[in-house]
N, C-alpha and C positions, 0 to 999 in steps of 0.2 A: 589556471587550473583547467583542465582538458579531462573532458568526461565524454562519453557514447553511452545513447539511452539506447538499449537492445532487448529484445526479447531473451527469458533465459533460457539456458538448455540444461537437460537433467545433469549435466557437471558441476554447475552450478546451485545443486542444491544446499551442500553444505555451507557455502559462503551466503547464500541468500538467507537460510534456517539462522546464521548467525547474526547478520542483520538485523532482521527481524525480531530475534530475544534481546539483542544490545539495545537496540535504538528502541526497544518498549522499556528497558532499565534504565538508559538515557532521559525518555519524555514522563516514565509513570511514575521514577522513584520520589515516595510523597503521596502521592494521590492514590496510589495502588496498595497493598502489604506487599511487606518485603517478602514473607511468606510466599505469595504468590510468584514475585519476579524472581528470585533466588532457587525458585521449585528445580531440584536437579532434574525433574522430568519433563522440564521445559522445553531445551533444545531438542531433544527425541519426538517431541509434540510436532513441533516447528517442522523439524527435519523429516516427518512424515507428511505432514499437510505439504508442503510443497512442494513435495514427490510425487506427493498425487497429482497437485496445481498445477507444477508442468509442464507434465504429459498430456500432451491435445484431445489424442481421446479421451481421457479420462474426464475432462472436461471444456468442451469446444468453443461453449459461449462466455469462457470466461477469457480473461486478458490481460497480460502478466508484463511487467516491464521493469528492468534492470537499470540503474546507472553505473559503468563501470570507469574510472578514474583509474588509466594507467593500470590495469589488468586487476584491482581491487573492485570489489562491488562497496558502492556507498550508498544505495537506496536501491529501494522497492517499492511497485505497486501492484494494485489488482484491484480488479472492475469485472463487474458481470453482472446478471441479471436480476435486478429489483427483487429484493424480499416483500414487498411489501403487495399482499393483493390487490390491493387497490391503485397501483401503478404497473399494471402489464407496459411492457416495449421500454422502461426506463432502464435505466442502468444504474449499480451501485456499485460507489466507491466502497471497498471492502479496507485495501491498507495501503497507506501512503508513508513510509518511515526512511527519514534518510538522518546521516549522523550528522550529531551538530555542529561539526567540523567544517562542513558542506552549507550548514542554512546559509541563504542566500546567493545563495552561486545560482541557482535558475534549474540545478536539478531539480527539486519539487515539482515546478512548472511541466519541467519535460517526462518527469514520468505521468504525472495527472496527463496532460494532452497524449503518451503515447496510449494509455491506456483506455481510453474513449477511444470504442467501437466505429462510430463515424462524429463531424464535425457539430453535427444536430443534435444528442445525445444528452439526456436532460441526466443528470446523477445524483441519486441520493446520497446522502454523506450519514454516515452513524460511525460512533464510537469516541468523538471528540466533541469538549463543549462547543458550543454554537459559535463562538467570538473565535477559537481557533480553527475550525470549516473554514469557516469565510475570508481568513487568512491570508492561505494558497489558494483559494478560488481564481479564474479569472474571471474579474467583474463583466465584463464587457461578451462574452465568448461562452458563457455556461451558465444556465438558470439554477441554483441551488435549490433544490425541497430540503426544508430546515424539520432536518427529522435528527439530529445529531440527540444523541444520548447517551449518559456516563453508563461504562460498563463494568 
C-alpha cells in the first residue's frame, strides 16, 4: 500500500469534506445519533469548513494534512492553536480520521507528525475518549494533555 502525506489544495476539498463525513459514520455509528450522522446537511457543513481550512489566509496558524493512496484521499488532519486559555503556544489536535480500510498502515502516524507545527509541539487532543488519544499517540515524541472529551 503506497500513500503521500501532503498538504491539501482547494481541489481537494470535496474528497477531503467526504472523508471527513464517512470516517465520522465509520468511527461514530453507535456512539453518535444517527440523526446526527445521516444529517443531509452534513457534507455542505464539511464542504464549507474546509473551504475555508484550506485557504492559508484564511487561516495561517492552522495545518491541514492529506493522506493520498494512489490519487484517493484516505485521511485527514488538522492542528492549530490551543483552545484552551490556559495553554498559550500549545497546539491542538482538531481531526485525525482515516478509513478503516487503512488502520494500521502508518497513515494515522504520518498525518499526526505532518501536522505538528515544529518537532517540540505539546498537543491537546479533544473529541475522542481518553484510551483512544492515546492510541495513535507517539509515546516516545509527544507529551499528551489528556483533555479528551466525548462530544
Amino acid at each position: 500500500m503506497s500513500f503521500v502525506i501532503r498538504p491539501p489544495v482547494i481541489d481537494d476539498v470535496e474528497a477531503v469534506a467526504q472523508v471527513h463525513v464517512e470516517t465520522w459514520r465509520e468511527t461514530y455509528r453507535g456512539l453518535m445519533s444517527d440523526e446526527l450522522l445521516d444529517s443531509p446537511d452534513m457534507m455542505g457543513k464539511r464542504r464549507r469548513m474546509w473551504s475555508s481550512l484550506i485557504a492559508p489566509e484564511n487561516h495561517p496558524d492552522h495545518t491541514s494534512a492529506i493522506a493520498d493512496q494512489d490519487g484517493v484521499i484516505v485521511g485527514i488532519a488538522l492542528s492549530g492553536p490551543s483552545a484552551a486559555e490556559d495553554r498559550p503556544g500549545e497546539r491542538q489536535l482538531f481531526v485525525l480520521y482515516a478509513y478503516a480500510a487503512v488502520h494500521g498502515s502508518g497513515i494515522g502516524q504520518q498525518l499526526l507528525e505532518r501536522s505538528r507545527r515544529s518537532r517540540g509541539a505539546n498537543f491537546s487532543v479533544g473529541g475522542r475518549p481518553e484510551s483512544a488519544c492515546s492510541s495513535f499517540l507517539p509515546k516516545k515524541r509527544l507529551r499528551l494533555r489528556r483533555c479528551c472529551r466525548n462530544r
